[in-house]
ROBAZA-992149 format. One line per 5 residues: number of its first residue (from 1); their letters; for each residue x, y, z negated of N, C-alpha, C, O. Coordinates in steps of 0.1 Angstrom, whole numbers. Layout:
<sites>
NUM) A) X:Y:Z:X:Y:Z:X:Y:Z:X:Y:Z ~ ...
</sites>
This chain:
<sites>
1) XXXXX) -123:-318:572:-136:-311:570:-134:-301:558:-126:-304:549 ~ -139:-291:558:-138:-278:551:-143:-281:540:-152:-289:541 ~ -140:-276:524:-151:-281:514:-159:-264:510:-157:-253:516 ~ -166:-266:498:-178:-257:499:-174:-245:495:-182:-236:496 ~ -160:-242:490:-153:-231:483:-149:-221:498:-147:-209:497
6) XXXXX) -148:-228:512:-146:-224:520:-156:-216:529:-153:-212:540 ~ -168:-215:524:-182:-212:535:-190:-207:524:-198:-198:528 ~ -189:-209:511:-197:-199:499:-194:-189:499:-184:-184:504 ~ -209:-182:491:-207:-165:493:-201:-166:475:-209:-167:466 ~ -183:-164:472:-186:-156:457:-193:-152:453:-203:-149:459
11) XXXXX) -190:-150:442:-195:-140:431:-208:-138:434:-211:-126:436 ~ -217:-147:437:-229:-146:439:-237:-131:433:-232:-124:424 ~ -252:-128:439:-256:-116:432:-264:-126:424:-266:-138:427 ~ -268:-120:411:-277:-128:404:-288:-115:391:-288:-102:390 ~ -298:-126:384:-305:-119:379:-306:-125:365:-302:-137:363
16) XXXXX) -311:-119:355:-309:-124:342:-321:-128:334:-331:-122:338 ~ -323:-135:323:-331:-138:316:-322:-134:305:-310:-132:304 ~ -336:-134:294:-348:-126:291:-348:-113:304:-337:-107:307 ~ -360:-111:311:-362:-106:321:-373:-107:328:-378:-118:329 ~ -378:-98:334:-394:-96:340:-391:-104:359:-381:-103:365
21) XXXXX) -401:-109:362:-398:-114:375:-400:-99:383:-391:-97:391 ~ -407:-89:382:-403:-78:388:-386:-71:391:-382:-63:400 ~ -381:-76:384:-365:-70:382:-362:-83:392:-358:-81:403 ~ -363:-93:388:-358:-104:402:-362:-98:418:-355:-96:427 ~ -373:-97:417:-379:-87:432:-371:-74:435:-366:-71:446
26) XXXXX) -371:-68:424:-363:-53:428:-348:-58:434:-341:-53:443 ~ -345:-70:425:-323:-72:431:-328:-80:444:-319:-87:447 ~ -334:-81:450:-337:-90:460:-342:-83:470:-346:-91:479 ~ -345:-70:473:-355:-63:480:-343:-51:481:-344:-43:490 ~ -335:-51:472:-321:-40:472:-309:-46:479:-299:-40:484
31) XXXXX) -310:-57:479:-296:-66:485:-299:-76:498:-291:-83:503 ~ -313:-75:502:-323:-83:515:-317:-96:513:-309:-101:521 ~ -321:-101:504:-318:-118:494:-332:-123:496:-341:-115:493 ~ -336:-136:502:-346:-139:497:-346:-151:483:-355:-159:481 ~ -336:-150:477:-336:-156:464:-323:-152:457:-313:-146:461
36) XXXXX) -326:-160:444:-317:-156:436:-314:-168:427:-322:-177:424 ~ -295:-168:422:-294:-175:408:-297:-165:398:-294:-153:398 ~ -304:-173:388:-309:-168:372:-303:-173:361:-306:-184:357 ~ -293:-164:355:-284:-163:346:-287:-160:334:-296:-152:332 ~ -281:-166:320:-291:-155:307:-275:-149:308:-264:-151:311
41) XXXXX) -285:-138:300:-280:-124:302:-266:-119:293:-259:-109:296 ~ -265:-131:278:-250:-133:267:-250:-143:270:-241:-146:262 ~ -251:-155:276:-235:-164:277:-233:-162:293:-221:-164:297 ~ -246:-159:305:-240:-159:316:-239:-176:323:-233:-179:333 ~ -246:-184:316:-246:-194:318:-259:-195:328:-269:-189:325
46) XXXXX) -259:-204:339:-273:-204:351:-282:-213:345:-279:-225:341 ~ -293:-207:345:-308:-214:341:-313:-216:347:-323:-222:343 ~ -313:-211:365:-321:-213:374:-320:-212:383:-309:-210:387 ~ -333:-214:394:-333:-204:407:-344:-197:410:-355:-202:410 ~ -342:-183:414:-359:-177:418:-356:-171:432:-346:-166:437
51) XXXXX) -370:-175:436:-373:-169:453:-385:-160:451:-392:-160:441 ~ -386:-154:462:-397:-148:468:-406:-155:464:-410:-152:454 ~ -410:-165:470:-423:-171:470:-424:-177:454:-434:-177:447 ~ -416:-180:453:-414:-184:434:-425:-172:428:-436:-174:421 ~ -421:-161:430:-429:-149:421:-440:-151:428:-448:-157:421
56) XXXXX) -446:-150:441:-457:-145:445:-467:-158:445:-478:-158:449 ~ -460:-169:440:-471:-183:436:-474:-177:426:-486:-174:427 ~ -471:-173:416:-474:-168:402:-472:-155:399:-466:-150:390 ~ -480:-149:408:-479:-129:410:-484:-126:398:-478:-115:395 ~ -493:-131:389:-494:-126:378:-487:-129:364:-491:-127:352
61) XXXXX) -480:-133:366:-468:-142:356:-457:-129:351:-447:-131:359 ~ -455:-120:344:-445:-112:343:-429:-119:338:-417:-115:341 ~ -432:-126:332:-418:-131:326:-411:-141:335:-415:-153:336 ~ -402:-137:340:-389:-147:354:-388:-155:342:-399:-150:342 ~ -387:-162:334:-384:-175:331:-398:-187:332:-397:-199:332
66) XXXXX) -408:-180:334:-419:-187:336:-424:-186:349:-436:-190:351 ~ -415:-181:362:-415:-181:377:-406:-189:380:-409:-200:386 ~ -392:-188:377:-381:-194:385:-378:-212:382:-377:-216:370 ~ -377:-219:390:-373:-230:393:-361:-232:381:-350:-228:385 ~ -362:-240:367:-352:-246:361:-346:-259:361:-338:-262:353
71) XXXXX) -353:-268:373:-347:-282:377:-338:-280:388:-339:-286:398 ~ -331:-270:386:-318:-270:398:-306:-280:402:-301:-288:394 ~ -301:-279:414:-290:-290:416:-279:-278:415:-283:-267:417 ~ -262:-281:411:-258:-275:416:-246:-287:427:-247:-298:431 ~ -233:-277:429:-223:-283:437:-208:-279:432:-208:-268:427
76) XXXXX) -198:-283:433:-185:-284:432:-175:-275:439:-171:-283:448 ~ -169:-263:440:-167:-255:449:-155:-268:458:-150:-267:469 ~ -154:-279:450:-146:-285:461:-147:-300:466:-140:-309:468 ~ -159:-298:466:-172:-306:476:-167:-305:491:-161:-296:496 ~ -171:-314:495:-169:-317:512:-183:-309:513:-192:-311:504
81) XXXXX) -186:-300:524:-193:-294:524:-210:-306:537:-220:-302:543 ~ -205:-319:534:-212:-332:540:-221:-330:527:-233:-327:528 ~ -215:-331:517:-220:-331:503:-229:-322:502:-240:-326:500 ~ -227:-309:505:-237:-297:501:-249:-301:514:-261:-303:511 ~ -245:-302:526:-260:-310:538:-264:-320:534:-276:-322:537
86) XXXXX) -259:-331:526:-266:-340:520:-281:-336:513:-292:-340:515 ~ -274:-326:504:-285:-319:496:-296:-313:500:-308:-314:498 ~ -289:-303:509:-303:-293:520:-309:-306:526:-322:-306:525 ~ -305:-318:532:-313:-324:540:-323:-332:531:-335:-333:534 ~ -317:-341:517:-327:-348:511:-335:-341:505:-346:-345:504
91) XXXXX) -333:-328:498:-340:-322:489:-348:-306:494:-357:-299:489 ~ -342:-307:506:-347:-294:515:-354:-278:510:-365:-272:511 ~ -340:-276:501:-336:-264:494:-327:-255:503:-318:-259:511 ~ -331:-245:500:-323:-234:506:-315:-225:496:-311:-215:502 ~ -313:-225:486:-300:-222:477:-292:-238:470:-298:-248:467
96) XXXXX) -280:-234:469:-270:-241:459:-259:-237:452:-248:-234:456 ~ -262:-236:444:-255:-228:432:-241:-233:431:-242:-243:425 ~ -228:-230:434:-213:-235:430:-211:-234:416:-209:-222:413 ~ -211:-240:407:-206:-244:397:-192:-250:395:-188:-261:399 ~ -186:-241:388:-167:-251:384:-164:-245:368:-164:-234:364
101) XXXXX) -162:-258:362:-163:-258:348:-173:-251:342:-171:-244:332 ~ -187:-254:348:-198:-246:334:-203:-235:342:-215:-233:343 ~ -191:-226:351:-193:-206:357:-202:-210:368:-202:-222:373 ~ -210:-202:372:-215:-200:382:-203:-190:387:-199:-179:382 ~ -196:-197:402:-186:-188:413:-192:-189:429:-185:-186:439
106) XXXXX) -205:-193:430:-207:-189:441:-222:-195:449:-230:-198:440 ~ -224:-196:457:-238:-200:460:-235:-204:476:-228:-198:484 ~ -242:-214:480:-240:-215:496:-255:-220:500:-262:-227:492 ~ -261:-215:514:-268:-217:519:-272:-228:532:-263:-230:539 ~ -282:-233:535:-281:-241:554:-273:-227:566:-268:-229:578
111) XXXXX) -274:-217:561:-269:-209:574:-256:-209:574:-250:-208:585 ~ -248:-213:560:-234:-210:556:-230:-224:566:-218:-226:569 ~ -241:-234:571:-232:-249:573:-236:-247:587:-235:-257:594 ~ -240:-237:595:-245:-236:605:-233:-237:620:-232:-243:631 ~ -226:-227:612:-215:-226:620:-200:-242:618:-189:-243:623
116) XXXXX) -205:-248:613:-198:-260:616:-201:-268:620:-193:-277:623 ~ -219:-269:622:-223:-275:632:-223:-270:647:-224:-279:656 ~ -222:-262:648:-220:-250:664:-209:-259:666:-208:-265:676 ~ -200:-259:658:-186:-263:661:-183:-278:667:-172:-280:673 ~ -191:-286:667:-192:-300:662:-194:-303:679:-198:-294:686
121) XXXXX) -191:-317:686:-198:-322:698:-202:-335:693:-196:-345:694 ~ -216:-331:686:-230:-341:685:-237:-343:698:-241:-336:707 ~ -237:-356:695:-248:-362:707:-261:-361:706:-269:-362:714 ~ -263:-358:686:-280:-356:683:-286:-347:688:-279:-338:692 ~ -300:-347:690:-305:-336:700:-315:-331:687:-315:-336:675
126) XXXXX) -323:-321:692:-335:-315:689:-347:-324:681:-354:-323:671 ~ -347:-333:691:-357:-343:693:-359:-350:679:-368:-349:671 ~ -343:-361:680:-344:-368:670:-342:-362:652:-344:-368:641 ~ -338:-349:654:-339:-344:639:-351:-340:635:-351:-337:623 ~ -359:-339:640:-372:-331:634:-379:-339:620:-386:-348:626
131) XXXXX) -380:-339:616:-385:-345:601:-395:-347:593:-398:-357:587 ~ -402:-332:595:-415:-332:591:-424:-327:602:-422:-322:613 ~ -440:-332:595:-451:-331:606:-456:-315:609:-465:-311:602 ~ -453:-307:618:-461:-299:621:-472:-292:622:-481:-293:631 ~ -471:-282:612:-487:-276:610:-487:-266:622:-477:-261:627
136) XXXXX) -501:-265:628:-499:-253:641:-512:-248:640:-521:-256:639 ~ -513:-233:639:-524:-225:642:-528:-223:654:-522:-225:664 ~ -546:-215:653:-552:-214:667:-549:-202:668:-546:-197:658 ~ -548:-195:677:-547:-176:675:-561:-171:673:-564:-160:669 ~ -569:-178:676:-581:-171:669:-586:-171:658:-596:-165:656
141) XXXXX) -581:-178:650:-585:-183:637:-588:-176:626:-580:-167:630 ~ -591:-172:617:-588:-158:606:-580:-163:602:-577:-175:601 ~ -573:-151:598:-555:-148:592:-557:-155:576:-549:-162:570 ~ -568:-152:574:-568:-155:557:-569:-170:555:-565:-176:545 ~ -578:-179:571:-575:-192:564:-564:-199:569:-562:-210:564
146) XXXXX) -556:-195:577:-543:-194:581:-533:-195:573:-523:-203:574 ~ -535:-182:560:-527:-183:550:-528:-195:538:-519:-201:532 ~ -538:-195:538:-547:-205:530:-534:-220:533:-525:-223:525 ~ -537:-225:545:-534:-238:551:-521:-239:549:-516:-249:544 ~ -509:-224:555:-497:-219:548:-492:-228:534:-485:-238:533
151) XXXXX) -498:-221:526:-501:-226:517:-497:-237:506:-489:-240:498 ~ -512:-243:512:-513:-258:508:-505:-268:518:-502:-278:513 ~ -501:-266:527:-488:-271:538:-480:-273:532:-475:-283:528 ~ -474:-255:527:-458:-256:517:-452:-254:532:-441:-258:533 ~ -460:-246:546:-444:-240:553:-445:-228:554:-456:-221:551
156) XXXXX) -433:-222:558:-430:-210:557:-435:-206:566:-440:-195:564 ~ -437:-214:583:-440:-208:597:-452:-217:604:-456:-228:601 ~ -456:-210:615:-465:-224:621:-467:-220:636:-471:-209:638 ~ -464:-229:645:-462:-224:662:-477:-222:660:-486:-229:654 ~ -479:-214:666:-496:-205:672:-500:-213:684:-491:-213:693
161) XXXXX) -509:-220:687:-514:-226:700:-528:-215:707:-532:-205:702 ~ -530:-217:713:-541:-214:726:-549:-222:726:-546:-234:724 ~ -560:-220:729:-575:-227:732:-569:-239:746:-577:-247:749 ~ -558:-238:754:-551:-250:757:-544:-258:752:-543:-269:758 ~ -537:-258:738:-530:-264:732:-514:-256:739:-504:-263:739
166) XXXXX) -514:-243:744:-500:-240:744:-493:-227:740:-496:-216:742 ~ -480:-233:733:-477:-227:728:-475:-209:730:-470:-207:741 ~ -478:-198:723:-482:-186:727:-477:-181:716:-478:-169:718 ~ -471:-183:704:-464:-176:692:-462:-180:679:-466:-192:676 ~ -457:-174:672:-451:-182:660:-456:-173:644:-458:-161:644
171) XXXXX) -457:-180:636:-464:-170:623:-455:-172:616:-448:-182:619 ~ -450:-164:605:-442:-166:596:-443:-163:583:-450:-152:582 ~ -440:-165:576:-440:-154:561:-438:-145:564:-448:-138:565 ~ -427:-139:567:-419:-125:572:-425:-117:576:-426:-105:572 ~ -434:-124:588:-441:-117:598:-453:-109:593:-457:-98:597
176) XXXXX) -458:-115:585:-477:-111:582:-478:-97:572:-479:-95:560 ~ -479:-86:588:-488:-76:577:-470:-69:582:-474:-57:581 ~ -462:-68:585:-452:-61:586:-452:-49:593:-443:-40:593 ~ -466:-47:600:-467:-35:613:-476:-26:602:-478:-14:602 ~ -483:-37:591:-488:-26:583:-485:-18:568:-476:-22:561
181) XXXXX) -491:-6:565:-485:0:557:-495:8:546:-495:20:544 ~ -503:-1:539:-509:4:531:-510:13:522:-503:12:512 ~ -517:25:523:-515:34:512:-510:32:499:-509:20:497 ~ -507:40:488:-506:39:473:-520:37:467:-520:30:457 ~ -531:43:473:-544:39:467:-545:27:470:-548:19:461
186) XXXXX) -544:22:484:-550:7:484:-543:-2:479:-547:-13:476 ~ -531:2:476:-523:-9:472:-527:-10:450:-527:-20:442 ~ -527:2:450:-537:2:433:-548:-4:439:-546:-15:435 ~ -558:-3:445:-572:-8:440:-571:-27:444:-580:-35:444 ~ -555:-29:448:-556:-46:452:-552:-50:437:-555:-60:431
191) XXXXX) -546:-41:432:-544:-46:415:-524:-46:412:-517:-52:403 ~ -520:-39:421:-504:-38:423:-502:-24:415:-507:-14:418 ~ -491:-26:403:-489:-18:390:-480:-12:400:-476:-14:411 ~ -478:0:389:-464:11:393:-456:6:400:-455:9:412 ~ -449:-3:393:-434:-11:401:-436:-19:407:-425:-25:409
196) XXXXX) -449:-26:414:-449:-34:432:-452:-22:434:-441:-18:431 ~ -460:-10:437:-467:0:444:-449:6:449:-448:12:460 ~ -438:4:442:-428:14:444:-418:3:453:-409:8:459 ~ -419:-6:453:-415:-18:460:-424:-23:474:-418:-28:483 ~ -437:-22:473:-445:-29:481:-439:-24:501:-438:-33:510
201) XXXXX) -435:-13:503:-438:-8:514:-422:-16:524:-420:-12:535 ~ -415:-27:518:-403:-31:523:-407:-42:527:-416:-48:521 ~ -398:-47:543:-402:-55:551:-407:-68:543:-418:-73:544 ~ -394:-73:534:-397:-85:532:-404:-85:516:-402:-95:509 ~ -412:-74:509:-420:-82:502:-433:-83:504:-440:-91:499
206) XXXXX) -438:-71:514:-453:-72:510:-461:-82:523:-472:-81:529 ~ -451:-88:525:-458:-102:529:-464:-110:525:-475:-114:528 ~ -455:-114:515:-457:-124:504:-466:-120:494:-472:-128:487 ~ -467:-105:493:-478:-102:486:-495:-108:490:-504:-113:483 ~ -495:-103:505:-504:-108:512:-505:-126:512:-515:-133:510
211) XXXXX) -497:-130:513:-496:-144:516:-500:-148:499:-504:-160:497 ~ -498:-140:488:-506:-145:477:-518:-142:475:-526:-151:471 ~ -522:-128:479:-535:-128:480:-542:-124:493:-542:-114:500 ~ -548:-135:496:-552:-131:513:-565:-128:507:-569:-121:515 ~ -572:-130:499:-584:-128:499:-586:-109:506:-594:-104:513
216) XXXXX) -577:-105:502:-575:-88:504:-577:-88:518:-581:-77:521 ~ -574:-98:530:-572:-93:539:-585:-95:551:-593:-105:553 ~ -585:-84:557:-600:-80:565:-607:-92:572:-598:-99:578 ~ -618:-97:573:-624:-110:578:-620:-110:593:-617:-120:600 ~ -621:-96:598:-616:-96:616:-602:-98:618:-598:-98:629
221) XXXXX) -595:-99:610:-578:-103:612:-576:-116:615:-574:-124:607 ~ -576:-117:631:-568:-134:633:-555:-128:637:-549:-117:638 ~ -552:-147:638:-533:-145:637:-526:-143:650:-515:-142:654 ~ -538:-141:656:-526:-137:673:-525:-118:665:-517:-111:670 ~ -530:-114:657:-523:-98:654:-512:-97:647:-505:-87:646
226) XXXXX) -509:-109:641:-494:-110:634:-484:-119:636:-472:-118:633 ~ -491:-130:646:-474:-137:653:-465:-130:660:-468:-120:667 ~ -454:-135:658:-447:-133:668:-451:-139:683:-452:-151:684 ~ -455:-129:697:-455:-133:708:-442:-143:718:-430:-141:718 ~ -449:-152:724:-433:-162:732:-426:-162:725:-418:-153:726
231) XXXXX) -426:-168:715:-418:-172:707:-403:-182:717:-406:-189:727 ~ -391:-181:712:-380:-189:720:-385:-201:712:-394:-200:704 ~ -380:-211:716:-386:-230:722:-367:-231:723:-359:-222:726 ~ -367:-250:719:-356:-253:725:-363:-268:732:-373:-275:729 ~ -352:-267:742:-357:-288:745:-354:-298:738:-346:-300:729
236) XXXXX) -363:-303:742:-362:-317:728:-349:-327:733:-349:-339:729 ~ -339:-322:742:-326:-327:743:-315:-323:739:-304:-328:739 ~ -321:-305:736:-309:-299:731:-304:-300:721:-311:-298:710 ~ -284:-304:721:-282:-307:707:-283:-299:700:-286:-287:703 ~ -279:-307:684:-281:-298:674:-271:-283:677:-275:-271:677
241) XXXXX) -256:-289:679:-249:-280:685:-251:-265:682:-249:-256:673 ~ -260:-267:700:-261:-259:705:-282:-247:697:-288:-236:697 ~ -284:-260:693:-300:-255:685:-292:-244:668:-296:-234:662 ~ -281:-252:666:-272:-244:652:-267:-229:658:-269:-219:652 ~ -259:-231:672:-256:-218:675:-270:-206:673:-269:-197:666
246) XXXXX) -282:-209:681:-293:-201:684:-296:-193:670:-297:-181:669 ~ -300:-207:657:-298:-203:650:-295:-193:640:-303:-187:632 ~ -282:-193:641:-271:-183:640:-272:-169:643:-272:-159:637 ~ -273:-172:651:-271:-161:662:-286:-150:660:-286:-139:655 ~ -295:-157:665:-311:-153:658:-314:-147:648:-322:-138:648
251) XXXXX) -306:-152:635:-312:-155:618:-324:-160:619:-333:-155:613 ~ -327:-171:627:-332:-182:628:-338:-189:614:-329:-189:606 ~ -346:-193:610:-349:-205:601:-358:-215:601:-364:-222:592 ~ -360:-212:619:-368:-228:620:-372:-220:639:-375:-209:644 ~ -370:-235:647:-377:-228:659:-385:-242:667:-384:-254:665
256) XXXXX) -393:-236:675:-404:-247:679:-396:-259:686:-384:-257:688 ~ -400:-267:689:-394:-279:699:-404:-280:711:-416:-279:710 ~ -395:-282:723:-409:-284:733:-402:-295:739:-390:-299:735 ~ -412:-304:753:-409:-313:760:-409:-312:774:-413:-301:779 ~ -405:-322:782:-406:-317:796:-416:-306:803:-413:-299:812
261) XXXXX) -426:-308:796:-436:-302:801:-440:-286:795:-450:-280:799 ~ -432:-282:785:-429:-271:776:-440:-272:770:-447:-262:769 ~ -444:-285:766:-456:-290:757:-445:-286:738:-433:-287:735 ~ -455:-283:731:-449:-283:718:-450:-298:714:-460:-305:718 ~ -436:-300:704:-434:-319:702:-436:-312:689:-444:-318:682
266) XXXXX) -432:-302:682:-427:-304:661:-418:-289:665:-415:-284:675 ~ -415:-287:651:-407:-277:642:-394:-285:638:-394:-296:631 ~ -382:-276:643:-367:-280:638:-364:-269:627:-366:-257:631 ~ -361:-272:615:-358:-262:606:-339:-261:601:-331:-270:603 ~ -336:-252:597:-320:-250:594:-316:-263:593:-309:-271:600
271) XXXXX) -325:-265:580:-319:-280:573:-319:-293:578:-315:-303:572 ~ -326:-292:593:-331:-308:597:-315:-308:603:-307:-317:600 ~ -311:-298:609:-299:-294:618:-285:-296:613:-275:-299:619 ~ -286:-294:596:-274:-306:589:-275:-317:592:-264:-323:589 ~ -285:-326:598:-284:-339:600:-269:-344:610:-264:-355:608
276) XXXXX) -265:-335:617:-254:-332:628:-242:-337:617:-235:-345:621 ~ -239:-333:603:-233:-331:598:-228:-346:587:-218:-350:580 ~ -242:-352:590:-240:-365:582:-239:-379:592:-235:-390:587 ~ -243:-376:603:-237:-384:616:-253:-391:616:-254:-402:622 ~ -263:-385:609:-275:-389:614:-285:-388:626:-296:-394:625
</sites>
């Protein structure tokens, strides 16, 4: 089995403290990172982790040390990389910081373990990894209490149902608000300074902008205008395998599960898909 020094990205990019969480957004929106390790800036030693959604829980927060995550795990660049899926699966994090003697040398993600599950002939399917309970939207619903539920859920995505109960699309973080393109005035009168106004117009932030403040967004906006349409489904027999390759292949980070009847069963996410990896 490969260990973690083998599938880590080096010399990770990183961001520094003392430091504004705007400069974390800018290295992350320049490098299409959705997070970051947070380093101080003279010893270079890691103090953290910040994401996307880290800033936009606390959009009004300017100082990254009062945004980013300081109860971090890290890992051993020469960890069995079982060790690093251990972690994504009990703690269901999407960064890990490589640490060897003290340095931050590298960071690994669930996509980095993806391809050694592809590799793998698991008998686990679809079915039995799924983990958590699935939140699902109506497509008629307003977008804003959608986001809302988002939210207070804590997921990133939610399969879209039909006034039948079938499935018809997928919402995402990513997704919301991406076809739109707000002026520089409207984006001043939501209360966005110089430097989101000069950042806002890039796929992956002014999502999340919206997803912090939905109050902004029009009362006629339901979420069939921002899912993704037919969304891809796997069967709730297909192994992980073959659910890791899709994945992959996609840039996938979570896809619906269906049943015989192409009834939706739950949400399989990167990390349930390490389970392949721990012989769960």
């Amino acid at each position: 089995m490969k260990t973690v020094a083998d599938i880590m990205t080096s010399a990770p990019i990183v961001v520094e403290v003392p430091g504004k969480s705007s400069d974390a957004i800018n290295v992350m929106v320049k490098n299409k990172l959705t997070g970051l390790p947070v380093v101080h800036a003279e010893t270079g030693r890691l103090m953290g982790i910040v994401s996307r959604r880290d800033v936009f829980k606390k959009f009004e927060e300017e100082q990254l040390s009062l945004v980013m995550k300081k109860d971090i795990i890290t890992i051993s660049p020469d960890a069995d990389i079982r060790d690093a899926a251990r972690i994504f699966v009990d703690r269901r994090i999407h960064r890990l910081p490589v640490v060897d003697d003290g340095s931050l040398v590298g960071i690994v993600t669930p996509t980095d373990l993806l391809d050694a599950v592809a590799a793998m002939k698991t008998k686990m399917t679809a079915e039995e990894a799924i983990r958590i309970k699935c939140v699902t939207a109506y497509e008629e619903e307003p977008l804003s209490y959608t986001i809302a539920a988002m939210r207070i859920s804590d997921v990133a995505a939610m399969p879209v149902l039909d006034a039948r109960g079938k499935l018809v699309g997928i919402l995402t973080d990513r997704d919301l608000f991406v076809d739109q393109s707000p002026s520089e005035a409207d984006l001043r009168r939501m209360g966005m300074d110089e430097t989101m106004v000069n950042y806002a117009g890039y796929r992956n932030v002014i999502p999340l902008f919206y997803v912090a403040t939905q109050e902004h967004i029009p009362e006629e906006h339901i979420v069939r205008d921002s899912m993704v349409e037919d969304p891809l489904s796997v069967f709730k027999k297909a192994s992980l395998s073959d659910v890791a390759k899709i994945m992959k292949e996609k840039d996938f980070g979570q896809i619906p599960v269906h049943g015989n009847r192409d009834e939706l069963i739950g949400m399989i996410y990167d990390v349930d898909v390490l389970l392949a990896l721990l012989g769960e």
